[in-house]
Phi, psi and omega in degrees: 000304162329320197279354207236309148359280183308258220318299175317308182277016168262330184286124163208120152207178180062241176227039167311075178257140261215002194271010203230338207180188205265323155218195182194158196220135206225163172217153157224166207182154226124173174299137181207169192204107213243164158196110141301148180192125185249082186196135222274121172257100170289332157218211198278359183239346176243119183245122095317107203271110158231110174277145150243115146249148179083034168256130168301101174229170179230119173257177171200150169204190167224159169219156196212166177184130163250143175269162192208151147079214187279314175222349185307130176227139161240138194245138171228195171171145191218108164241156197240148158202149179244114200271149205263337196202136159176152194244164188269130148213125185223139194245126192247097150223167181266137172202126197248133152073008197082008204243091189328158184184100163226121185241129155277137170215142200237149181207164178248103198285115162195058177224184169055210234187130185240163177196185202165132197216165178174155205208107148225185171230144203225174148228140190269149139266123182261163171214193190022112217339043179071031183269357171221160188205150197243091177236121168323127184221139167225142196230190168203136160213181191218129182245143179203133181239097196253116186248118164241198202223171171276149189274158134145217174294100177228172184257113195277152181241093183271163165245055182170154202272123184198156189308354193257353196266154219132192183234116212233142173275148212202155175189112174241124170220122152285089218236101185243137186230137164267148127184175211158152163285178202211134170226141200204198212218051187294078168288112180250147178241117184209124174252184221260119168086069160214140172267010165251171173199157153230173195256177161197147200211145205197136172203127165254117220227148209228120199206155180270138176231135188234176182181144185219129174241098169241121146249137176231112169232151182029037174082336177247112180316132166236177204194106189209149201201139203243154203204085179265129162255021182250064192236138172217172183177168209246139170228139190218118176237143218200091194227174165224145175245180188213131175269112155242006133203188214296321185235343146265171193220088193245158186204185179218133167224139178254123164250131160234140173235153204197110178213147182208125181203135187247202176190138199229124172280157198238111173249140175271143167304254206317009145280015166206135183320282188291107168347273196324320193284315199309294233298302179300347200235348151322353178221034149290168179177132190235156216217121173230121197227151162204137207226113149249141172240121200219172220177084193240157161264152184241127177220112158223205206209137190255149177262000000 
């Protein structure tokens, strides 16, 4: 019974607290700060690039975690965010003859929307008389970043003279998803007739990536859409909480993510007329990145 106790008042993670019962449930809300970034090599001399960077978003999610079996525990969590502000740079270039060619055009990112879901389960090993515990984890998660461009009318800056620079009606929306399994690390520190403690969470993910491109220009819809499976990435969350009574709980937390994936396009000769170009368009390769930084406050309440 004592053993069981223990074990119960160590699992603390997320916006958990983890000293009272068999689960508990959270809510958290903060700052997050996102960059995307996309880009397509269509044959082995023309490339296309697209960022978001610098978007301002605001979240809120929940998190919940039960205990199960012997020492076994699961954890999830689901966050919503709105991105409020960012900015767009998309870079088109050529090179003919050896000869460099980049036309630029800028927007202002500041619509749509991000979400994220994710699920794992550990067994913890304690230590120093169990005030710190170590648990092995395996998982799953899902990522989605839905990017719009501002609607109406924008204005292209090409940095070379070329037929697209003006103003034009233009519409873009991007939608890119992570998702994949994950192995990973949960660390708690809760020292003993002390009401604080802090976590730490480490993951590593071996993960697919897809992404749809709807353009609309001068009124005619375009539709183009890409599926890399070789993607991976890091995830690190790192917080501290406080019990200020037998069933709440509040904290502060920092999460960072760092995910990549590529694709090296495979075209058949006899999917193009011309030998020489399928030969040319066989060494294409498009790079897909998405990079967060997030700060969230924590409140949760044990069952």
């Amino acid at each position: 019974m004592r053993k069981w106790m223990t074990f119960l008042m160590a699992l603390m993670v997320g916006a958990n607290s983890y000293a009272n019962a068999f689960g508990t449930i959270g809510v958290e809300a903060g700052y997050r700060q996102d960059t995307v970034s996309l880009k397509s090599g269509l044959t082995q001399n023309v490339e296309v690039r697209h960022k978001f960077s610098d978007l301002d978003i605001f979240q809120v999610g929940v998190k919940g975690q039960g205990t199960f079996g012997s020492n076994f525990y699961a954890r999830g969590e689901a966050t919503w965010g709105w991105i409020l502000d960012g900015k767009y740079v998309e870079k088109f270039s050529v090179v003919t003859e050896g000869v460099g060619q980049i036309t630029k055009f800028k927007d202002v990112a500041d619509d749509r929307y991000v979400f994220g879901a994710n699920v794992a389960i550990g067994y913890p090993f304690f230590f120093s008389d169990c005030t710190m515990s170590l648990a092995p984890t395996v998982g799953y998660a899902f990522d989605e970043q839905n990017l719009r461009l501002n609607r109406g009318n924008i204005t292209f800056k090409p940095e070379s003279n070329t037929p697209l620079e003006g103003t034009q009606s233009y519409e873009q929306r991007f939608i890119s998803r992570w998702f994949g399994p994950s192995l990973g690390v949960d660390f708690q520190y809760v020292p003993v007739n002390e009401s604080w403690n802090v976590f730490a969470q480490f993951g590593y993910h071996w993960a697919q990536f897809k992404t749809r491109t709807h353009t609309k220009f001068e009124n005619i819809p375009d539709y183009l859409a890409s599926h890399a499976k070789r993607g991976h990435g890091i995830v690190f969350n790192v917080g501290v909480q406080y019990d200020f009574c037998d069933c709440w709980t509040a904290g502060f937390a920092v999460k960072v993510s760092d995910f990549h994936a590529h694709k090296k396009h495979h075209v058949k000769k006899s999917d193009l007329a011309v030998k020489d170009a399928a030969q040319e368009v066989s060494h294409g390769r498009d790079h897909f990145a998405w990079k967060s930084l997030a700060v969230n406050l924590l409140v949760g309440r044990a069952f």
